[in-house]
C-alpha positions as a Markdown table, in Angstrom:
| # | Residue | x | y | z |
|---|---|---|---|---|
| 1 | Unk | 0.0 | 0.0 | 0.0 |
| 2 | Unk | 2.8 | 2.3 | 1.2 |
| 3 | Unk | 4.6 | 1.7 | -2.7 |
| 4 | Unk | 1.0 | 3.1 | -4.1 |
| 5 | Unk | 0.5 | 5.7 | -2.2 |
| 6 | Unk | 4.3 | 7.4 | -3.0 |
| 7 | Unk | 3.8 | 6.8 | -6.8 |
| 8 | Unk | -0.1 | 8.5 | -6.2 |
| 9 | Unk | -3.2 | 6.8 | -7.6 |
| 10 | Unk | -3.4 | 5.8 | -11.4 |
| 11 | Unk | -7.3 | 5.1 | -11.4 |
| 12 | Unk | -9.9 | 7.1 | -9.0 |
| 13 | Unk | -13.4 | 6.7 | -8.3 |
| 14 | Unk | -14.9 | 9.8 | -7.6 |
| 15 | Unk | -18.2 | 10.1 | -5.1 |
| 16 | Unk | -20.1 | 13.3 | -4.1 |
| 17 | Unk | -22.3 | 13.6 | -1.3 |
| 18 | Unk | -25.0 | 15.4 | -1.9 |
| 19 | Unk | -28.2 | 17.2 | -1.0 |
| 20 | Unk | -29.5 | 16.1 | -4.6 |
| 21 | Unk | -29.2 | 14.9 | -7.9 |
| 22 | Unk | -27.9 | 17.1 | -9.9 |
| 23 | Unk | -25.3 | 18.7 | -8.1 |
| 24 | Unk | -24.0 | 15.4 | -7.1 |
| 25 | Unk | -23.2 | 14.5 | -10.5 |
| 26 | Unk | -22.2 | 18.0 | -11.4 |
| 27 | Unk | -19.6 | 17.9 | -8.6 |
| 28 | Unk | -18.1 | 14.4 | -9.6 |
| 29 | Unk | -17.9 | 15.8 | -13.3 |
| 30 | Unk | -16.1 | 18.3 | -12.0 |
| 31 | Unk | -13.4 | 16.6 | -10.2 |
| 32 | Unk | -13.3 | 13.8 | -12.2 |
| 33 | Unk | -12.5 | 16.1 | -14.8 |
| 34 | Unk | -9.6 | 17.9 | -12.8 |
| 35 | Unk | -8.2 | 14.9 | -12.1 |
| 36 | Unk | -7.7 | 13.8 | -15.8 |
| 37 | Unk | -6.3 | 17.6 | -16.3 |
| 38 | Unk | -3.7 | 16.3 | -13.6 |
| 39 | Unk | -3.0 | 12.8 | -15.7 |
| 40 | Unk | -4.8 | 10.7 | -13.8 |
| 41 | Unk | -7.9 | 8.5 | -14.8 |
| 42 | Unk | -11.1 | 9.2 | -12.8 |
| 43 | Unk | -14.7 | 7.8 | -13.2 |
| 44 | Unk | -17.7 | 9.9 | -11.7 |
| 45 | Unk | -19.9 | 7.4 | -9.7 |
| 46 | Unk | -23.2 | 8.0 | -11.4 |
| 47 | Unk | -22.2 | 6.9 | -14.3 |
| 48 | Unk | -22.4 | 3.3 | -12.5 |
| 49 | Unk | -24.4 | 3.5 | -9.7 |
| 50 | Unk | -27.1 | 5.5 | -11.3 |
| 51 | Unk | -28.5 | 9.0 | -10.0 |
| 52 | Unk | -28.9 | 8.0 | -6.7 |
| 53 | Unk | -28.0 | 10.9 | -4.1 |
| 54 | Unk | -27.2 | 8.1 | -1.4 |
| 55 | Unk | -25.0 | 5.2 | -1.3 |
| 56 | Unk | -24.4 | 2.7 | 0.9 |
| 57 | Unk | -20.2 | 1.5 | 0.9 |
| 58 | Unk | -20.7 | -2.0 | -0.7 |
| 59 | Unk | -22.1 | -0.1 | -3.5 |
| 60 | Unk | -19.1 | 2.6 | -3.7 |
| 61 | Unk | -17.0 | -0.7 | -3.0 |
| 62 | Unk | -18.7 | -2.7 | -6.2 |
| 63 | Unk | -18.6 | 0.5 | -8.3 |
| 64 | Unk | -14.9 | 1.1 | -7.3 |
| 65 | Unk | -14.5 | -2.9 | -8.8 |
| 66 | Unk | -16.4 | -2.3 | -11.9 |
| 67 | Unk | -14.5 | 0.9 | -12.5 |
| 68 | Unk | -10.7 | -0.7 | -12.1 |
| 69 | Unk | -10.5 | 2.1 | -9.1 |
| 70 | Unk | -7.1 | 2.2 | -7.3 |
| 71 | Unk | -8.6 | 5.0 | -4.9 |
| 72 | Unk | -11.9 | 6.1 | -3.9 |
| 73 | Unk | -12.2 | 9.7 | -3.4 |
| 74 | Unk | -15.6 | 10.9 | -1.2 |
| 75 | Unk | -16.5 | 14.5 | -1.1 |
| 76 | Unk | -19.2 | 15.5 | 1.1 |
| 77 | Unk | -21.0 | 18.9 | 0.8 |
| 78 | Unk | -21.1 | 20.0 | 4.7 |
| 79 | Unk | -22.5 | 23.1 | 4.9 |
| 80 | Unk | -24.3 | 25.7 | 2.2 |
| 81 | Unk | -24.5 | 29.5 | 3.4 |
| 82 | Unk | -26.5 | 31.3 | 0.9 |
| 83 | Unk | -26.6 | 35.1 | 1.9 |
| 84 | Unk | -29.1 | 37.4 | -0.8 |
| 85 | Unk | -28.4 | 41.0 | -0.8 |
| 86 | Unk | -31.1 | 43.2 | -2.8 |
| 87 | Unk | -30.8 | 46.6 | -2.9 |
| 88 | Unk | -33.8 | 48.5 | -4.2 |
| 89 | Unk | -33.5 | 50.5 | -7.8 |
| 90 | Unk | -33.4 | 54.0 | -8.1 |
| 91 | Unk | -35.9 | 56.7 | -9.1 |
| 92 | Unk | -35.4 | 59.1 | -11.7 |
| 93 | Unk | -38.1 | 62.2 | -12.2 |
| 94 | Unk | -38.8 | 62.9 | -15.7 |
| 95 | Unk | -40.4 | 66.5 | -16.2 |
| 96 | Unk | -41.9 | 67.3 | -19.4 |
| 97 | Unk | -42.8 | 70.8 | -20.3 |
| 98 | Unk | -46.7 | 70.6 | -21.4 |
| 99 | Unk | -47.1 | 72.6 | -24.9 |
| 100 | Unk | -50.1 | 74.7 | -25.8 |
| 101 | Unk | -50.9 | 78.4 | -24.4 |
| 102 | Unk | -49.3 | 80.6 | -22.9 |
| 103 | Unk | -51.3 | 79.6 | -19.1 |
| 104 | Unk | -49.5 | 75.8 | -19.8 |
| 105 | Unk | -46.1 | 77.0 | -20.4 |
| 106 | Unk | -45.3 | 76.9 | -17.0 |
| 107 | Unk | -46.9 | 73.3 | -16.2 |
| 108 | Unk | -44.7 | 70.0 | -16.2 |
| 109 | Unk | -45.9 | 66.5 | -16.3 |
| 110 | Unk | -43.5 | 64.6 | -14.8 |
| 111 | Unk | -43.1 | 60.8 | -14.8 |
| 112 | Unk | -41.1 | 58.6 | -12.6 |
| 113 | Unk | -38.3 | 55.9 | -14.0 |
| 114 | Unk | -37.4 | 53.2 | -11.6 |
| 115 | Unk | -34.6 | 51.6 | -12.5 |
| 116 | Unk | -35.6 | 47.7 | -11.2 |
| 117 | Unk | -34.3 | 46.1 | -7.9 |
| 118 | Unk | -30.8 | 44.1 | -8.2 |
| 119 | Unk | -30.3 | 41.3 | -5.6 |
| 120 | Unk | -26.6 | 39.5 | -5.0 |
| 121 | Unk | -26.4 | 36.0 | -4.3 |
| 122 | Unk | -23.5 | 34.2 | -2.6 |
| 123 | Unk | -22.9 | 31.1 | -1.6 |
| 124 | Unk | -20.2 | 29.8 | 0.7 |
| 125 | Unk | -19.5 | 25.8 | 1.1 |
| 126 | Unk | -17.4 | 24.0 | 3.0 |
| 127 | Unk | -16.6 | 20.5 | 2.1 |
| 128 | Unk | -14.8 | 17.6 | 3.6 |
| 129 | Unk | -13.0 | 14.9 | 1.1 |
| 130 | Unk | -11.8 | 11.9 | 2.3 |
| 131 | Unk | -9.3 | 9.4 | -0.1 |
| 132 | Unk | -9.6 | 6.2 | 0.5 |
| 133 | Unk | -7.2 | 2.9 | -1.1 |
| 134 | Unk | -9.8 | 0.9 | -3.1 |
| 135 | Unk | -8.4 | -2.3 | -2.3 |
| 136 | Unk | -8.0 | -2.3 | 1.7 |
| 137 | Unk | -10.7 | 0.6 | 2.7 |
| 138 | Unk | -8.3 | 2.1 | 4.6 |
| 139 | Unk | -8.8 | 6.1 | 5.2 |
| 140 | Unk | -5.3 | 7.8 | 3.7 |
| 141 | Unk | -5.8 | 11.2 | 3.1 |
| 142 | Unk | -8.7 | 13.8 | 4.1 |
| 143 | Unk | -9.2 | 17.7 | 3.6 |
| 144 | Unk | -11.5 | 20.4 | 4.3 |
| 145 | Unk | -11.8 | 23.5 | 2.0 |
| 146 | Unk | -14.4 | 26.3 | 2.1 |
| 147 | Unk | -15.6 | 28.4 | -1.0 |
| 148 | Unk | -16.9 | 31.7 | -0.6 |
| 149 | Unk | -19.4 | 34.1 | -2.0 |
| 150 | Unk | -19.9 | 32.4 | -5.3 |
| 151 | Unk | -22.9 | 33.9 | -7.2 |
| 152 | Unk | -24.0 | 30.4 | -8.7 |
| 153 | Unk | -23.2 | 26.8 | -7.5 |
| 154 | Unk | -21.8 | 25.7 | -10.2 |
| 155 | Unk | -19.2 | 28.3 | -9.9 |
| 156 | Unk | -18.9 | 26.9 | -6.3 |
| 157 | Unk | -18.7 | 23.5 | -7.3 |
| 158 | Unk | -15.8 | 24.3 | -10.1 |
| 159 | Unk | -13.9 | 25.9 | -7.5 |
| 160 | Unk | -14.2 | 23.2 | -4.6 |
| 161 | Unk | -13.0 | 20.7 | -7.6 |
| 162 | Unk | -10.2 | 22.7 | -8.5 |
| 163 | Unk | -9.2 | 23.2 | -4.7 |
| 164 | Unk | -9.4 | 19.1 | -4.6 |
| 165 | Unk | -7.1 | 18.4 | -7.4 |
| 166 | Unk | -4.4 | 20.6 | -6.6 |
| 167 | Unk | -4.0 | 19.2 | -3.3 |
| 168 | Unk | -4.1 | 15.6 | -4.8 |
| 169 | Unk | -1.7 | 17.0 | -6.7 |
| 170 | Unk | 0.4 | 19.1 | -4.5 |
| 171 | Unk | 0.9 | 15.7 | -1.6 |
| 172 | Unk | 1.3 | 14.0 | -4.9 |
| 173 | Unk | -1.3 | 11.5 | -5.1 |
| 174 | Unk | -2.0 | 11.6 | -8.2 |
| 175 | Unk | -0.2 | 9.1 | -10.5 |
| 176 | Unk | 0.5 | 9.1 | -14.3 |
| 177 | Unk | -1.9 | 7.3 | -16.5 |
């Protein structure tokens, strides 16, 4: 185990952990395809366990067979603070000199423009990942990272993947293909 873990992993799994669906599959996308960047194989779990949003471990175990995994890597959403900031639009007066006689010359009609609201959305996540070798289960490496005040998730979920890999990376742990 200790020879495969100094050379990194050649083959990973990749499982998110999360609230639903589509942002689970999103976020393994992501990584998986971060990893690969890094020159490493990954496969995203849903494409063989399906879009279920949770798994039991002899299922992440059997998908880690089926995939050829040398690692299983688990990311788990832990926390989503979504903060919304609207501030109101502003109100322009529009005066409008009325035409006609001389008694009208001095009379406006005025109109008011208002400009619409805007509102700022950020999200902040924090989420633990936990490597694991696919062959003994054994726990071998684990991180935390927080994101913050991204306007959409999928710019959150980009930059937790990107975090993910460069770690991997950066305690070299990922192996060349």
């Amino acid at each position: 185990e200790t020879a495969s873990i100094s050379g990194g992993f050649e083959d990973y799994l990749v499982v998110a952990i999360a609230g639903d669906t589509g942002t689970r599959q999103e976020f393994e996308d992501q990584i998986v395809s971060r990893i690969r960047e890094a020159g490493a194989d990954a496969t995203p779990a849903h494409t063989i366990t399906g879009g279920k949003t949770e798994l039991l471990q002899n299922e992440i175990d059997a998908a880690a067979d089926e995939a050829g995994a040398d690692a299983i890597l688990i990311t788990h959403i832990v926390s989503v603070d979504t903060t919304v900031d609207r501030q109101e639009g502003r109100a322009d007066m529009m005066a409008e000199c009325r035409e006609g006689s001389l008694e009208d010359y001095f009379l406006y009609d005025y109109e008011i423009l208002k400009e619409p609201d805007t509102v700022r959305i950020a999200h902040t996540v924090v989420a633990v990942t936990n490597l694991y070798a696919a062959d003994s289960g054994s726990r071998l490496w684990t991180i935390q990272s927080t994101c913050f005040e991204k306007s959409t998730m999928h710019e959150v979920l980009s930059d937790e993947a990107k975090a993910i890999a460069k770690q991997l990376q950066f305690d070299r742990l990922i192996g060349r293909r």
